[in-house]
C-alpha positions in Angstrom: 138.6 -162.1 153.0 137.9 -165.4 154.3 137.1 -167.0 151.7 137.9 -171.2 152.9 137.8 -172.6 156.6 140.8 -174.5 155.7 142.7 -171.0 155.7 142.5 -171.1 159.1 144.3 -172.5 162.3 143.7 -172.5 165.7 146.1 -173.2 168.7 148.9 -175.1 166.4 152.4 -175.3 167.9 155.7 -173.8 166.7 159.3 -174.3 168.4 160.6 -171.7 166.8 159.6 -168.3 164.5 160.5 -170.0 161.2 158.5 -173.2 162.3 155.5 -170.6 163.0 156.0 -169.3 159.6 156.1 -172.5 157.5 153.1 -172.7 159.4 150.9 -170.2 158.7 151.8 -170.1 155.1 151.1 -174.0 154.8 147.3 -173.8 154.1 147.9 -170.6 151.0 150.8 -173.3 149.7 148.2 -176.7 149.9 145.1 -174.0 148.3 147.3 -172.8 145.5 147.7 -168.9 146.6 151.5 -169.3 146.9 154.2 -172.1 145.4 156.4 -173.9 148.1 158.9 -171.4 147.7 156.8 -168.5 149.5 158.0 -169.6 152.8 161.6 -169.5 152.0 160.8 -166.1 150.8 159.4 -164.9 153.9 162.7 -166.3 156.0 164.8 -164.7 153.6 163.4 -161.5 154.2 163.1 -162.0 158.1 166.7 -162.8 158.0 168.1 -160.0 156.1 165.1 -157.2 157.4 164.4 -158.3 160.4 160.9 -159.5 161.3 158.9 -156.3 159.3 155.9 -158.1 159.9 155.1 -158.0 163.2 152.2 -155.3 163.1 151.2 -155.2 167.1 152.0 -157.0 170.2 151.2 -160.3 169.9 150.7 -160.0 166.1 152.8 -160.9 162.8 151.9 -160.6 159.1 154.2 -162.4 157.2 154.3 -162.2 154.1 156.8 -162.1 151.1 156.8 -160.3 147.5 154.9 -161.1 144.9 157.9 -162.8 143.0 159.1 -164.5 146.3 156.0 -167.3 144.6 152.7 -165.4 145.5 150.4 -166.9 142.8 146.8 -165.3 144.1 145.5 -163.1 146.4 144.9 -165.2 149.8 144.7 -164.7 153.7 145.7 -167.6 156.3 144.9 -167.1 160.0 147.1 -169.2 162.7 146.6 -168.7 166.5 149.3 -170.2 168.6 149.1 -172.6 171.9 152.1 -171.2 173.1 153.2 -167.4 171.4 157.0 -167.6 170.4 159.4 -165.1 169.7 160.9 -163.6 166.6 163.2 -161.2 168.4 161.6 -157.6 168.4 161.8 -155.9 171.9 157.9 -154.0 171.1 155.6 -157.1 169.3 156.8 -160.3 171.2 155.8 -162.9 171.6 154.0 -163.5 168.4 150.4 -166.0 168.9 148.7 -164.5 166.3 150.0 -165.0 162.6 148.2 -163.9 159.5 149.9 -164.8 156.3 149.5 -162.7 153.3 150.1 -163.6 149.7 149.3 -160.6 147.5 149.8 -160.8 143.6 150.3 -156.7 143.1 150.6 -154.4 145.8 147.2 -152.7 145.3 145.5 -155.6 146.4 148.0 -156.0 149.1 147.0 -152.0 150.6 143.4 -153.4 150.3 144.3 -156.2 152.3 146.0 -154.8 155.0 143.2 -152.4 155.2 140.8 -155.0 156.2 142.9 -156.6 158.5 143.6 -153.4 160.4 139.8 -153.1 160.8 139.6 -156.8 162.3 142.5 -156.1 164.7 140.9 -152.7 166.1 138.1 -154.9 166.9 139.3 -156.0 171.0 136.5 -157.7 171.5 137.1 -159.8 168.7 140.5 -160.1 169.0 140.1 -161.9 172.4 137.7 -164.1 171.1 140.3 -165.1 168.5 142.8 -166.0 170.6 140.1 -167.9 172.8 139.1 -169.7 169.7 140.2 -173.5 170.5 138.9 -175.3 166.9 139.7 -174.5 163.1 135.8 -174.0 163.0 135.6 -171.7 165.8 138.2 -169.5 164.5 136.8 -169.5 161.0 133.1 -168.8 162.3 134.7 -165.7 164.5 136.5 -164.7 161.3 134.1 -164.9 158.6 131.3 -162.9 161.3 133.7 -160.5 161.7 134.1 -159.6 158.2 130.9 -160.0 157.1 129.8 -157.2 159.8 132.9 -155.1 158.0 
């Protein structure tokens, strides 16, 4: 799943939920899985939706549609310095992003599969949001799903 240490961020800052966005879709957009647009896609959906994403306390997985400028299958992980909100009563405040771009929703299902194993992982969870270097997160990430 992680296929590229530069798909991963740790403790970056964001003012705001949309900054925290364009954020954790930045390294799929500078890799090639997504066009510049993908970001604006993901807003437009928070905006109109609500922020769908946000998959546990703490947590969001934003992501857009595959014709909001996903080109290729990709996962980014972003931890946050300080968490920020995106306005849902149950997940805030968000330190954890994991941006998605899926070409076809099979692949999509098979991704959020192996996320969901990663996040039932505590342990590893803290140790994510611990993780204080790009490298660090990436090592934590790429152990994690080579044990999976």
């Amino acid at each position: 799943m992680i296929e590229d240490c530069k798909t991963t961020q740790a403790s970056r800052h964001a003012e705001s939920w949309r900054e925290a966005v364009a954020l954790a879709a930045t390294p799929l957009i500078e890799l090639g899985y997504a066009k510049a647009e993908y970001i604006q896609g993901i807003i437009d959906n928070t905006l109109e939706y609500g922020p769908y994403y946000l998959i546990a306390p703490g947590i969001a997985l934003p992501h857009a549609r595959p014709e909001q400028g996903a080109i290729r299958n990709g996962v980014a992980f972003t931890t946050l310095s300080q968490p920020v909100s995106f306005g849902h009563d149950d997940c805030d405040r968000i330190w954890l992003l994991i941006c998605v771009s899926a070409t076809d929703a099979e692949q999509h299902i098979k991704t959020i599969q192996t996320i969901a194993s990663l996040l039932d992982n505590s342990v590893l969870i803290a140790q994510i949001q611990q993780a204080k270097s790009d490298d660090e997160l990436y090592r934590l990430l790429y152990l994690a799903s080579v044990d999976n």
